[in-house]
N, C-alpha and C positions, 0 to 999 in steps of 0.2 A: 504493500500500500504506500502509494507515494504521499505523506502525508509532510514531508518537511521540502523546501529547497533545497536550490541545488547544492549550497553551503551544508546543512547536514544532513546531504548526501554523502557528501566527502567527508566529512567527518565520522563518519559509522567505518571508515577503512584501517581503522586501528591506527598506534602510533601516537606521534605529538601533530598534529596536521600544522602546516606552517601557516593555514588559514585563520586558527584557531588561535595561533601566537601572536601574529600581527593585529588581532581584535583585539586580545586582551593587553597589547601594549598601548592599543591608541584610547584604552579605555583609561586604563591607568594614567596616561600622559593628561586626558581630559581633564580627570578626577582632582590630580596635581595641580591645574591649571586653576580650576575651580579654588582651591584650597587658597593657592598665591592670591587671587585675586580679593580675596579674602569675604568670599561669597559664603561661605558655613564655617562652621566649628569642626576641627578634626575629631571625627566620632570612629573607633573602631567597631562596633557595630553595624553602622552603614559600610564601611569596607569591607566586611564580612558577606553582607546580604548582596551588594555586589558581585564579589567572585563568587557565589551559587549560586545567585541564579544566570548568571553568567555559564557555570557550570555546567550546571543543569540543561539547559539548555542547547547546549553546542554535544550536550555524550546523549544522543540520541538511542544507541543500543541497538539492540534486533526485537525490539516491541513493534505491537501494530500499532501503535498509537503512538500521537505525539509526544513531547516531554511534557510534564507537568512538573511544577516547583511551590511548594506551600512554603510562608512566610510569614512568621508571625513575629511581628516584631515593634516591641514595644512604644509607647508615647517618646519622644525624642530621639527615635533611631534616626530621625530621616529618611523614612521609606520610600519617599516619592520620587526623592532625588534616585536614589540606589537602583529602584527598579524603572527609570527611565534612560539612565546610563549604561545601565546593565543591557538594556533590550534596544534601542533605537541603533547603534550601529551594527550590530550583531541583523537586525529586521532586514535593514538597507542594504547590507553585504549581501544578503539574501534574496533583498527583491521579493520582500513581505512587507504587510503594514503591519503595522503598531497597533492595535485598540488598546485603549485603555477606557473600561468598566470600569462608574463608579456607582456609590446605590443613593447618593446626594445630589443637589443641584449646588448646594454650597461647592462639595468637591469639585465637583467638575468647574466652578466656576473659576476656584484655586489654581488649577489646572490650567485653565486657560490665559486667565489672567496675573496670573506671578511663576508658578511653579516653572512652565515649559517656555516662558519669555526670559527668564531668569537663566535657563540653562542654552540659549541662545544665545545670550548675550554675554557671558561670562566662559563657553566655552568654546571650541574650534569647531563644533558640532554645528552643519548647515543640513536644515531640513526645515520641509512643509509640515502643517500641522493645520487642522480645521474642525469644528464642534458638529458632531450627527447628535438632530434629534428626529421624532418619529414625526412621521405624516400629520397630527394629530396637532403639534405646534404650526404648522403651516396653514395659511390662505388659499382657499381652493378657487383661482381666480373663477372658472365656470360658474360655482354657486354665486358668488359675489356677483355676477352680472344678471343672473336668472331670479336673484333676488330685488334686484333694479330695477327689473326690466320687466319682470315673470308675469304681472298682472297686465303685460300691454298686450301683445303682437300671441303670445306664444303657448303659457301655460303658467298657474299660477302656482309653482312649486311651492313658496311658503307654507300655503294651507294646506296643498298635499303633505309637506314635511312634517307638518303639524298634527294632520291624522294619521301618518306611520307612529310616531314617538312621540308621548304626552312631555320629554326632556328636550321637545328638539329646538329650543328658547324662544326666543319673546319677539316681535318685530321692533326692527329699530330703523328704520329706512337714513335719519337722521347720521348714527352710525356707519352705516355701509356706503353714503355717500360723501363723508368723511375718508374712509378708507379709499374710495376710489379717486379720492383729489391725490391725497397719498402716494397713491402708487404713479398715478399719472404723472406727479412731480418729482419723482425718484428719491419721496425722503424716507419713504416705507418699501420695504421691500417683502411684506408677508408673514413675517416670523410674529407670531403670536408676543414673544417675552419681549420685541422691541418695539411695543406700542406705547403711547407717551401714560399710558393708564391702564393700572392693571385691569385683565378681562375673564370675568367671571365664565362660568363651562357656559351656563344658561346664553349666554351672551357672543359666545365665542363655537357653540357645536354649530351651529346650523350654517356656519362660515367653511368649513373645514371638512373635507371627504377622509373616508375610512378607506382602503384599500378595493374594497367590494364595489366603490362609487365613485371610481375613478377608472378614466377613459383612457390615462397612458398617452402614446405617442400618438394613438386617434385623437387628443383633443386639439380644435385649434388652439388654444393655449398654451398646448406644451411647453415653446419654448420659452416663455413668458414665466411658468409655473417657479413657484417660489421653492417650492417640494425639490421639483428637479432640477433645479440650479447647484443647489443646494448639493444633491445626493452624485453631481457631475463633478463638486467639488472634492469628494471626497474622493473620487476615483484618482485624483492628482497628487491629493496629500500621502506623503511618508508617516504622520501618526493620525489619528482619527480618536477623538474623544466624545465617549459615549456615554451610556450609563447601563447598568445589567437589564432594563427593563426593553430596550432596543436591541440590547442583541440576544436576548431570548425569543424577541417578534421574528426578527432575523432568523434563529435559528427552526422555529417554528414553519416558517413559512419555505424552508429548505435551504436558507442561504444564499448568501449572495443577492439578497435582495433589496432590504435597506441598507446594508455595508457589503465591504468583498464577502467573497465565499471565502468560508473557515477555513480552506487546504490554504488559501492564502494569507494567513495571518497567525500573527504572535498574538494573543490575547492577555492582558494584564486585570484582572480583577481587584478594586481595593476594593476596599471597607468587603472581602470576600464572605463574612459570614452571615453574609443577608444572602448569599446567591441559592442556596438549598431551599428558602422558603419565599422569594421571589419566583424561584423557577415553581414549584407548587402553586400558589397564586396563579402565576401566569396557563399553568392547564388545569387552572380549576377553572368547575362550569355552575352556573346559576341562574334560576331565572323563576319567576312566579309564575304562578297558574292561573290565575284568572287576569293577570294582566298580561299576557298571552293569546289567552281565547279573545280579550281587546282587541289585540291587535291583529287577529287573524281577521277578526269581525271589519276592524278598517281596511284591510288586504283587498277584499271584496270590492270595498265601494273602489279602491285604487287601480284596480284591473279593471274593473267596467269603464273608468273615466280613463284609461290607457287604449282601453277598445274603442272607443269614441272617437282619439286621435290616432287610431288606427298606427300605436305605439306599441301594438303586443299583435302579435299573428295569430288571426283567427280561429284557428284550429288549437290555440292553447287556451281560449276566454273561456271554452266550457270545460276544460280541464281543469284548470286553475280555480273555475268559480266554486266546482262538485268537490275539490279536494280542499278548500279550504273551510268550505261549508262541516266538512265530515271535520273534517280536526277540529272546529270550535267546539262541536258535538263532545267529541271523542275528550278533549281536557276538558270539559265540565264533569264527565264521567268521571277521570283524573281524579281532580278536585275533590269528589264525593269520598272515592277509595281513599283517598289519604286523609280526610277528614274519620275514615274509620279507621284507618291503621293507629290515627294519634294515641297516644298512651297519656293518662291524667298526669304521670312524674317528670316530664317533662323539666331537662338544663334551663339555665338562663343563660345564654349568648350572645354578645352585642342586642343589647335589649329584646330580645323576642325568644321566645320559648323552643327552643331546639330538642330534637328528639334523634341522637346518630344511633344508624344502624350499626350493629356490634358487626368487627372486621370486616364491615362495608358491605354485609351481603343482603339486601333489598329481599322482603317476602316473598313467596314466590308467586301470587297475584299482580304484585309493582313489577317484578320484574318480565312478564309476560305483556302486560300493558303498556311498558315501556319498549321492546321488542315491535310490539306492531305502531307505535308513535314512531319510532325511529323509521320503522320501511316506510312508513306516508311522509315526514316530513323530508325524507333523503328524495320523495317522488316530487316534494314540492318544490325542495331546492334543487331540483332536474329542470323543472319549468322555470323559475326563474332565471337561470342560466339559459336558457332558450332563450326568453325575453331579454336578455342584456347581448346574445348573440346577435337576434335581430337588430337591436337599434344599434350594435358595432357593426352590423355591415352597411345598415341606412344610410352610416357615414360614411361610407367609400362608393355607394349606387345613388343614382337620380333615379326614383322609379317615375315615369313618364305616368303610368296609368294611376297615378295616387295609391297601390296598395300596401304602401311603406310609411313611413315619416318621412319627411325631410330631414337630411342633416341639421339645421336647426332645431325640428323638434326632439329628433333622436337625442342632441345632447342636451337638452332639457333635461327629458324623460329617465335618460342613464342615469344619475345618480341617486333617483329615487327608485329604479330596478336594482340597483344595487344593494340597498339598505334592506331590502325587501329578501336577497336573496344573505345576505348577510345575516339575516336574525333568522332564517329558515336554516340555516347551517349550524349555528346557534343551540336551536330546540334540536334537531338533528343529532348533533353530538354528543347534548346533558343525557336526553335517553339512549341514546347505543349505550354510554357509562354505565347507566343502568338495566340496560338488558342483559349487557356483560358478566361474565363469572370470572372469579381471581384464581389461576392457576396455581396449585400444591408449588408451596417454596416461596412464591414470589409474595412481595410486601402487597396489601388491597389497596384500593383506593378508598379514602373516608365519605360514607352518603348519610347526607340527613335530611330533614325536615326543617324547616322555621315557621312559626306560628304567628302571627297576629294578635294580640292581646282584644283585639275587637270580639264584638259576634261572628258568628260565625258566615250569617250573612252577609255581612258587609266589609267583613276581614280579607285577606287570600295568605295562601300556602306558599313559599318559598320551597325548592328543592336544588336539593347544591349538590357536588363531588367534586374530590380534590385528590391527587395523589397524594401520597401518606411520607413518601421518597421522591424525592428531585434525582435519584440516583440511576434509574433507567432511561430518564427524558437526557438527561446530562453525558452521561457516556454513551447514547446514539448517539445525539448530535452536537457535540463541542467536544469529549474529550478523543473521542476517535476518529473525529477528521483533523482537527485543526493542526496548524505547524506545532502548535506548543503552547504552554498555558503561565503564567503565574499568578499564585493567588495570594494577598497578602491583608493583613488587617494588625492591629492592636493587638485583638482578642481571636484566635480560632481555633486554641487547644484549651481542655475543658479538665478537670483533672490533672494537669500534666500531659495529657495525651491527646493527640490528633484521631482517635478511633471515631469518634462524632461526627465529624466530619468527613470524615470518608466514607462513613456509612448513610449518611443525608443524601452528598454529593457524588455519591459511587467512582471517587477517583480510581485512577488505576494503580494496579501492585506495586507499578515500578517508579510512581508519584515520590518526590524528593522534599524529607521536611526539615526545617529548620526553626528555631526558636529561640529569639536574639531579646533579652533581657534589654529592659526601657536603662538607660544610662542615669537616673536618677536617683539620691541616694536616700531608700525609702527610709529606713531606721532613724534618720538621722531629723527627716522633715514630717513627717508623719506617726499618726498614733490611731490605731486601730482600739476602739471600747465600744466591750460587748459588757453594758450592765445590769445589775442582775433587776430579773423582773416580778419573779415570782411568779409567771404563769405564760403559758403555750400562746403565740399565736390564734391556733385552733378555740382557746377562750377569748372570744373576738371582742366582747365588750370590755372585759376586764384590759385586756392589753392594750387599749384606745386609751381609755380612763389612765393606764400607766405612761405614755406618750405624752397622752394633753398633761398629764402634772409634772413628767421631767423636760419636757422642753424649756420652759422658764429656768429651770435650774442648769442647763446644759450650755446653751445660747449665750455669746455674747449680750451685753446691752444695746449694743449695735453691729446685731448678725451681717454675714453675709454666707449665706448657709443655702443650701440648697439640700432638702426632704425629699424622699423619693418613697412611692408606697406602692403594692401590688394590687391593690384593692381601692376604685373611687368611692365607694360608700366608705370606708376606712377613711379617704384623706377629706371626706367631705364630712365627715363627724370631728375628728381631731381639729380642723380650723373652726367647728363652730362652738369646739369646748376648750378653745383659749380663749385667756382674756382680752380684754379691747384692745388692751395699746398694740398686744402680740398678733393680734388677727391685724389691722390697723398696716403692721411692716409686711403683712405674708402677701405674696402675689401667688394664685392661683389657678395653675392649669386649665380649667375649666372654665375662668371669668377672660382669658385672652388668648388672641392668638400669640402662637410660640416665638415667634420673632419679636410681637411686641412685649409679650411679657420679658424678653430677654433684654430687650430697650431701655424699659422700665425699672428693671434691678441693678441693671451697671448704671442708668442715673441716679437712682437712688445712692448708690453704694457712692460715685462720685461727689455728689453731695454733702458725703459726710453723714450720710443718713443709714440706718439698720433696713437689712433687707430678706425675706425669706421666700423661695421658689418652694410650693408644693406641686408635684412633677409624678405622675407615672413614669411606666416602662420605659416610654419616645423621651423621657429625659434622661433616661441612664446611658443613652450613647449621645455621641453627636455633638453634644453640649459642651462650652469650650468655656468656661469661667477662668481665666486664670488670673494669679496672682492676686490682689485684694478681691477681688471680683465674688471667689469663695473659697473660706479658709475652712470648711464646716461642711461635711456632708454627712447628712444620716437617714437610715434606709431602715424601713419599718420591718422588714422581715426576709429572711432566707428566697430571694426571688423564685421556689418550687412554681412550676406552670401550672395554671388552672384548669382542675380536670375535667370541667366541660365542654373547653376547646375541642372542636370536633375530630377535628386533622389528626391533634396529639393524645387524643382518648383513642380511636383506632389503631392508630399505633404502638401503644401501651399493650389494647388488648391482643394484638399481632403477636408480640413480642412474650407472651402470657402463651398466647397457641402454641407458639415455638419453643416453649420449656425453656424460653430465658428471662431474664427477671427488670422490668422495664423501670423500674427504678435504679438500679443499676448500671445499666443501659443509659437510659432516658433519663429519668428524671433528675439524679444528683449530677449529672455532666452539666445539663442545662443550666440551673442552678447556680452550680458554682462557674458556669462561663458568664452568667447574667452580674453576678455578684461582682465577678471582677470587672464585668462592664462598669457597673455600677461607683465600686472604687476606683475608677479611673478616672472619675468627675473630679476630683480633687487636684491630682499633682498634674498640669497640665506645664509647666517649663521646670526649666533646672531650678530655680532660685526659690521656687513657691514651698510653701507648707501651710499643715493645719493638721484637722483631726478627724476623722470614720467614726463614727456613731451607730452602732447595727442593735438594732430593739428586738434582736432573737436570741435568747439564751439558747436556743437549743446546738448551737457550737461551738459551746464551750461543753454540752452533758450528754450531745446524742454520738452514738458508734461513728457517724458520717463527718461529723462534725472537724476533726484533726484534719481528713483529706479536704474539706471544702478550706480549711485555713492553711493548709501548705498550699495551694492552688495561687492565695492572693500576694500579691508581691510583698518582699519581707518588711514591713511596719513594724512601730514597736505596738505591742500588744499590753493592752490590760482588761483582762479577761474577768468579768465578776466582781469587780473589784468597788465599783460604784452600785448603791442601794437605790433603785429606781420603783421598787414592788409599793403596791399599795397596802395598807395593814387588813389582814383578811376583813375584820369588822367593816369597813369602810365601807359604805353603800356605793352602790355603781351609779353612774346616771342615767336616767330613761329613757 
């Protein structure tokens, strides 16, 4: 399998290849250059992560697959530098591009705007470099003019758009002829993020074609198009910076679509420990049922008024009309059986009542009923693809006798053929998932229900599935085509060990790990206190009640601390049972958005003034306080996952089938990888310090407890030693 260039091709011939030396000298020379110019700090860490994956990458082997290199390398290695030095001439020798994956828009913007300009300009290193983002950020000039224009001459898309998708936003004519001065004046070029004001979805979908509603190099627009200027750009540039969510569309889609094909490219992954549950996300399927049968019910009136413009071929209006008709039929039956399948003990997740099927295996009534939905809607998106054929050829024939469209009406009517056959491929796919059965060995995919808290009349039924492993979707399609891979983050060995992740991610055997300790001197600036409490997490009121009375006593007089908790009824009780002044300094999670609360704290803290973040999960990464910003982090409990999460309850029970112990497994890796996310909020540069505050006794008394505390970088520890517990007597609050 030719999965590298022609560079390690030759390198797999054994020896020192003198290809391989003259890399690694101009890297070194670079690196040197770098240093004189007095652009970083000499880190031997980052020289380390350098020559492997440098390494790694050039000793190819006799694997079918690419190299792969994990990198897990602490707050101040300097990662970014190392694995673009490492990889950019070694790509170019090769006549590969560079992606670099990240799973932020911050990074990526890091990225663009200091990181890769910085190593331009500071080293001998000349190369192109250009931002890919999806379809999805871009201006679909076509719609933009059918929106303009649509109620004159031709066909009133809006309102049809409007009765495909109750989401497909709001008219703004005002808007769109803004944007078209714009573009006409060359001060706009399309991109969504470089509008002078930001643009809500509502405001911004019905601008914007999905892949299924786009015409390609049929539209007259093409060369105009903002999308494909854009994705021409990137066929020139030597590195391409993306994010994982692009290049799992990418690889989904077979590659080479919205970036090069993988056989051509080096791929870089940072912040790599989102890519296992990204890539999940990304082939999980969901969709309601009765808003659904909705939209089959407007399907209807949409073909008739396609047949009217004699936008749809004859011979498909009464196929189309008897098959859509039967399906609306067919999920209201749906709807009824799953309203009997419900069980009264029903999870609570992301607010609505979830009910997962254990190891993902669907009744065997749903899964029969799903079987014959799949053959009707794979018949429906057969038809719709007919209908998008027709109006693709409309645009290359003049039918003289009128039984075509026009090429003007043809590109009307395509992007609303498209959405049409898009959301038929959609329902398509959720039920094959469930007509499907999990082959002996292989991990299931997780299926569940979601419920309505309404009646039942006026409620609808949610049905999702997700795979359980990103580890099959990932080694088809990325790790056994591409040149080669790195994957690198802060955090992505769990325990001590990288097995988590290979087992999410299904790298391959001959994947290269490495783990380079953050260069900061933790014993010296930091103090990790686990105080005693007197009582379990699992006694939820008691340990709130012990929180809201040691805070005050923990807390500067003028914090800058940042609370982290696993539970929002938890951090939504604890800020309503401090006192004033202390609620008064807390900014919280739920009252702002995350950038402005994060506004808001460093002006606070600037000011001279006390400040406290209450922050879930989405604040234990990402979050960049340093230095006075916060000296103070404390985490209300041992981050265990919650086990009504659908994904990770399937999984558990898998892992239980298999006579292995998913606690073990599962649960304490996660944990204690969360935990050390978590402590990472604090020491973010060399010179910073403060204090870990973790309100779980149970690791200083439980058997897990020693392995989840060697995991965390070495702090000093005082373990028990501060009296937090409330006196048994003491009433609780209500």
């Amino acid at each position: 399998m030719l999965y590298c260039g022609a560079m390690f091709l030759a390198f797999q011939d054994g020896g020192a290849p003198m290809e391989a030396d003259s890399l690694k000298q101009q890297i070194q020379s670079e690196y040197r250059r770098i240093l004189e110019a007095g652009a970083l700090r000499r880190r031997p860490g980052q020289r380390r992560m350098i020559a492997e994956i440098f390494n790694a990458l050039v000793q190819c082997g006799e694997h079918d697959t690419g190299p792969v290199c994990v990198v897990e390398a602490g707050t101040g290695t300097g990662k970014t530098l190392a694995y673009l030095l490492a990889c950019l001439p070694l790509a170019m020798r090769a006549e590969l591009k560079l992606v670099l994956a990240t799973a932020t828009i911050s990074l990526q913007e890091q990225l663009v705007n200091k990181d890769i300009p910085q190593l331009l300009e500071f080293s001998g290193l000349s190369f192109s470099y250009a931002l890919a983002k999806g379809r999805g950020r871009y201006l679909c000039l076509l719609k933009l003019e059918n929106l303009l224009h649509g109620d004159g001459g031709n066909l009133p898309l809006r309102e049809l758009f409007a009765e495909s998708s109750p989401t497909a936003g709001v008219s703004e004519p005002q808007l769109w002829q803004e944007m078209h001065q714009e573009l006409a004046a060359d001060r706009w070029h399309g991109d969504r993020d470089d509008w002078h004001e930001p643009l809500s979805r509502e405001r911004w979908q019905p601008l914007t074609a999905q892949r299924g509603e786009c015409l390609g190099p049929r539209c007259r627009l093409y060369r105009k198009c903002s999308f494909f200027q854009a994705r021409f750009t990137l066929d020139k540039a030597d590195c391409i910076v993306a994010n994982h969510d692009l290049v799992l569309t990418d690889l989904a889609l077979g590659g080479g679509v919205a970036l090069p094909p993988p056989e051509e490219c080096i791929y870089v992954f940072d912040e790599a420990h989102h890519l296992p549950g990204k890539s999940n996300r990304h082939f999980a399927q969901s969709l309601r049922v009765r808003a659904e049968a909705a939209w089959l019910e407007q399907s209807r009136a949409i073909i008739s008024r396609m047949a009217e413009q004699q936008a749809i071929e004859p011979g498909l209006v009464q196929k189309a009309g008897t098959l859509l008709a039967a399906l609306e039929e067919r999920l209201q039956s749906a709807w009824l059986l799953l309203q009997e399948l419900r069980q009264p003990d029903g999870d609570s997740y992301r607010d609505r009542v979830t009910q997962t099927f254990r190891l993902g295996e669907a009744p065997p009534q749903l899964r029969e009923f799903a079987a014959t939905l799949a053959t009707e809607f794979k018949q429906l998106e057969a038809l719709f693809e007919r209908a998008r054929e027709h109006l693709r050829d409309a645009l290359e024939e003049d039918d003289d006798e009128g039984e075509a469209p026009s090429a003007s009406d043809a590109e009307s009517w395509f992007p609303l053929a498209g959405s049409l056959f898009d959301r038929a491929t959609l329902n398509r796919s959720l039920w094959e998932s469930y007509a499907s059965a999990t082959s002996a060995g292989e991990a299931p995919w997780a299926r569940w229900l979601s419920f309505d808290d309404g009646e039942s009349e006026s409620g609808d039924i949610g049905i999702a599935s997700s795979p359980v492993l990103a580890a099959d979707n990932l080694r088809e399609n990325l790790w056994q085509r591409c040149a080669g891979a790195v994957l690198t983050s802060a955090t992505l060995s769990a325990l001590g060990e990288f097995s988590m992740l290979q087992m999410q991610a299904g790298l391959p055997d001959h994947a290269r790990y490495l783990s380079l300790p953050s260069p900061f001197r933790f014993a010296e600036a930091a103090c990790l206190e686990v105080p005693r409490m007197g009582c379990e997490p699992s006694d939820a009121r008691r340990h709130t009640d012990c929180i809201i009375e040691a805070l005050p006593q923990l807390l500067d007089s003028k914090p800058a601390a940042l609370m982290l908790f696993s539970s929002r009824s938890q951090m939504r009780e604890v800020l309503a049972g401090l006192a004033e002044p202390w609620r008064e300094l807390t900014l919280c999670q739920d009252d702002h958005q995350k950038f402005e609360l994060l506004r808001k704290h460093r002006e606070r803290i600037d000011q001279g003034e006390g400040s406290i973040i209450f922050g879930l999960s989405s604040f234990a990464e990402g979050v960049d306080l340093p230095g006075k910003y916060c000296n103070h982090v404390l985490i209300a409990r041992i981050p265990f996952a919650v086990p009504t999460e659908p994904v990770e309850q399937t999984l558990a029970h898998w892992l239980e089938h298999e006579q292995r112990n998913p606690f073990v497994e599962l649960s304490l890796p996660q944990a204690a990888f969360r935990l050390k996310q978590a402590c990472g909020r604090l020491l973010r540069g060399e010179d910073d310090s403060g204090r870990i505050t973790l309100f779980d006794e149970r690791i200083a008394r439980k058997f897990y407890g020693k392995a989840l505390l060697d995991s965390l970088p070495p702090f000093r520890r005082e373990l028990l030693q501060r009296d937090c517990s409330l006196p048994s007597s003491a009433a609780t609050r209500s």
